[in-house]
Backbone as a ProteinNet text record, in pm:
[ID]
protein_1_A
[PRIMARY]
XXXXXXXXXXXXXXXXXXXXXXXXXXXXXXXXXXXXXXXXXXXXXXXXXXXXXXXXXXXXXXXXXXXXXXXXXXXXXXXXXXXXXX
[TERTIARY]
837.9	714.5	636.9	633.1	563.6	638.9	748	836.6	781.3	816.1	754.5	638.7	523.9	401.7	378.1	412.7	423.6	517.1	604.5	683.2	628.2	511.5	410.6	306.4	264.7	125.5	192.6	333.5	373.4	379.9	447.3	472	308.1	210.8	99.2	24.4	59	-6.5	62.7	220.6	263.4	242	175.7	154.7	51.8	-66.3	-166.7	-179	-78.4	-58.7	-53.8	89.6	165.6	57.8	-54.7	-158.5	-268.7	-279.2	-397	-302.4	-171.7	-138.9	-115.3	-114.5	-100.7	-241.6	-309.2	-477.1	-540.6	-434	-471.8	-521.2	-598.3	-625	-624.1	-541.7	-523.9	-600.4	-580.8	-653.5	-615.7	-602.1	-537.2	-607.9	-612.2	-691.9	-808.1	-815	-871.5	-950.2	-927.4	-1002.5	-1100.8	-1019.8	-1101.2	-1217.6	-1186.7	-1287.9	-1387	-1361.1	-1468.5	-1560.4	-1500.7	-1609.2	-1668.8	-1610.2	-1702.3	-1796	-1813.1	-1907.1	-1848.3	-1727	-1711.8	-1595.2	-1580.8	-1434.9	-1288.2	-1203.8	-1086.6	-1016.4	-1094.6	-1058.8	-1090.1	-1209.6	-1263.7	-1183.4	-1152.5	-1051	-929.6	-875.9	-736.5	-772	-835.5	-877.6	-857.6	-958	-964.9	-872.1	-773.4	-615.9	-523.3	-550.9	-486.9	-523.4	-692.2	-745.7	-648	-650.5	-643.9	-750.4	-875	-994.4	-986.9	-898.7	-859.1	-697.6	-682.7	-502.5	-475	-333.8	-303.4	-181.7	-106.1	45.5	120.1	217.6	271.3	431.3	442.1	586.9	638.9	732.1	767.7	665.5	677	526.6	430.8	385.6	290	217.3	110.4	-40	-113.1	-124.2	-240.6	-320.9	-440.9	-561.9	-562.8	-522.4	-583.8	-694.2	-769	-937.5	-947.9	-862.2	-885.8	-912.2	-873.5	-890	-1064.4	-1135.5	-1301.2	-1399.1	-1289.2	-1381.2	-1442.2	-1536.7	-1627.1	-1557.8	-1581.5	-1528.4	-1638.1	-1562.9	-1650.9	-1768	-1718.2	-1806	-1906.2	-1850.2	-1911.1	-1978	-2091.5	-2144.4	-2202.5	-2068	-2080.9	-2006.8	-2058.3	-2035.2	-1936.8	-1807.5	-1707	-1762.2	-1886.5	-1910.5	-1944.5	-2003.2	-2064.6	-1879	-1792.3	-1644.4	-1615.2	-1590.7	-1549.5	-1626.1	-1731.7	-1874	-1905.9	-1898.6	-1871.5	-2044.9	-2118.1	-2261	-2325.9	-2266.6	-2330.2	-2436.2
1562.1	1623.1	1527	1404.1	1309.9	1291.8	1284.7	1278.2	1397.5	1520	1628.5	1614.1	1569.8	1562.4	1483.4	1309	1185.8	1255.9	1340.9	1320.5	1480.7	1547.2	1658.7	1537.8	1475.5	1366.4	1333	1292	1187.7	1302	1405.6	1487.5	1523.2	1543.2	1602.4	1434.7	1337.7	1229.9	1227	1279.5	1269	1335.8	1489.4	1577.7	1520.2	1435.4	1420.4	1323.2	1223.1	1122.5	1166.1	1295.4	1356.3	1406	1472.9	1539.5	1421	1305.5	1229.4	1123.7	1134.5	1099.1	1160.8	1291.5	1390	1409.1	1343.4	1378.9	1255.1	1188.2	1023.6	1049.9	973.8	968.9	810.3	841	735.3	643.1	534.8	487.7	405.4	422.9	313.6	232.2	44.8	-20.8	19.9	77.4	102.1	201.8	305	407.4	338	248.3	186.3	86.5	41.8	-57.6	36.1	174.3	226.8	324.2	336.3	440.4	265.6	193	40.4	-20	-17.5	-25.6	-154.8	-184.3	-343.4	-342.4	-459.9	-510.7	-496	-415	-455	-608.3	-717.9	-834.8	-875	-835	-840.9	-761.4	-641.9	-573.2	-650.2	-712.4	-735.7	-919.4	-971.5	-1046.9	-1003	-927.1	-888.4	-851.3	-779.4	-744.6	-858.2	-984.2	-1096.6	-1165.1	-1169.3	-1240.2	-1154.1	-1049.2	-926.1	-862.3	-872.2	-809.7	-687.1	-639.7	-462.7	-493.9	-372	-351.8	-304.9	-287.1	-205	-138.1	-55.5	-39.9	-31.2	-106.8	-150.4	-39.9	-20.5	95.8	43.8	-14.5	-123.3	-155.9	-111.2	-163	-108.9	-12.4	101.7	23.2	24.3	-12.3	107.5	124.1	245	152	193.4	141.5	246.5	284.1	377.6	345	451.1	471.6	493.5	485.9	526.6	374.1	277.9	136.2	116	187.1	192.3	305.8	397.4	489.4	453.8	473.3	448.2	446.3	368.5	389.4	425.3	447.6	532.2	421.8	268.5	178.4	71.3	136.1	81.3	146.8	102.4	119	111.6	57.4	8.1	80.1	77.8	181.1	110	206.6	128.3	7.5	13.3	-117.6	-225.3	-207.7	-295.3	-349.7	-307.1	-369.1	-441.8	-399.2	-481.9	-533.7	-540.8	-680.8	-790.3	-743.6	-803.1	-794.4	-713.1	-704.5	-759.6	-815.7	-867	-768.6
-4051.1	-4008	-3917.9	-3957	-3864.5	-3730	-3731.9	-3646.4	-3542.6	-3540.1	-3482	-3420.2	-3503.6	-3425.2	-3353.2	-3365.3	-3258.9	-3139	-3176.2	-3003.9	-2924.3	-2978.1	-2967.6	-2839.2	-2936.6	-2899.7	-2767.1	-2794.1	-2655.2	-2545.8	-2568.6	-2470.4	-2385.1	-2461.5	-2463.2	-2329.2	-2364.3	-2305.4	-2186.8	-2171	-2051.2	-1929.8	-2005.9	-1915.8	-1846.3	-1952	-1910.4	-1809.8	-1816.1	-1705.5	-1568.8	-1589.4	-1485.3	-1406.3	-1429.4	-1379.3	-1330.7	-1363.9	-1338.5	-1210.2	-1224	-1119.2	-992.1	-1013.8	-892.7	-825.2	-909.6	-822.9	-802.7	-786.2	-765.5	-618	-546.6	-424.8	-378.3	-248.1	-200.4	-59.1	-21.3	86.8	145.8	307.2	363.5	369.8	429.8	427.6	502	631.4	732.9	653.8	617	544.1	441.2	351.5	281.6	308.6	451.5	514.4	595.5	633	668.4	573.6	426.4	298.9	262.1	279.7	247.6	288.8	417.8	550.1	564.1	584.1	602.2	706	679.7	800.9	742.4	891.2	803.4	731.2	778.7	741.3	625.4	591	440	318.2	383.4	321.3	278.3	379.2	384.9	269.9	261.7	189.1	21.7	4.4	-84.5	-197.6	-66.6	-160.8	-186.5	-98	-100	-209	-246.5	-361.6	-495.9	-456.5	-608.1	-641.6	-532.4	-607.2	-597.6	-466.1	-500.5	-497.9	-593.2	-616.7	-500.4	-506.9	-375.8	-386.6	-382.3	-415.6	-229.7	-237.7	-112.9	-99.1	5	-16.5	140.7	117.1	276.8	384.4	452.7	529.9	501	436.2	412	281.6	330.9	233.8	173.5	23.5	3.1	-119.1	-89	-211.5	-281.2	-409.6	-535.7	-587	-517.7	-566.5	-722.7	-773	-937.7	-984	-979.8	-998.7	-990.8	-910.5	-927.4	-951.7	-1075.4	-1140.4	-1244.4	-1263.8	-1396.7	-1565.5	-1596.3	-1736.8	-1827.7	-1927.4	-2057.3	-2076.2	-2117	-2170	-2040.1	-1897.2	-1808.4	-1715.5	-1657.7	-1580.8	-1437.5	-1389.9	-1247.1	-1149.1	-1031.4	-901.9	-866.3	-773.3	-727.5	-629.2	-533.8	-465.9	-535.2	-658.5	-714.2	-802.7	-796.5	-896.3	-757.6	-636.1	-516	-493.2	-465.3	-403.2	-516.1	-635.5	-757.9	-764.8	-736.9	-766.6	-621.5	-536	-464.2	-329.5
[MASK]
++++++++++++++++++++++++++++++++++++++++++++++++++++++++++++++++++++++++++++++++++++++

């Protein structure tokens, strides 16, 4: 019986993944340096530090905007996770 319901739960979390990844939205650097008001150089920094992720696919750069959605226990705007408050 336990058996049954854990692989219920798992199935149930996968869908939920499957769906939060299909509505992922993505951003090239350039895109991302202009919803930022900044430079592409600052950009390109940034991903070098690690202060934004980035997922790389051979030459192709995309920023996943999900990396600066709000969390349950936090309260900070995506500029304020990249500027670091500044």
């Amino acid at each position: 019986m336990y058996l049954e319901e854990r692989v219920e739960q798992l199935e149930q979390q996968i869908e939920e993944l499957k769906a939060q990844r299909q509505s992922e939205n993505y951003l090239t650097p350039a895109q991302f340096a202009e919803k930022m008001n900044c430079s592409r150089a600052l950009v390109s920094k940034m991903t070098q530090n690690g202060d934004v992720k980035v997922i790389r696919l051979g030459k192709l750069v995309r920023i996943p905007m999900s990396q600066f959605e709000k969390e349950e226990n936090k309260e900070k705007a995506w500029k304020d996770v990249v500027f670091k408050g500044a």
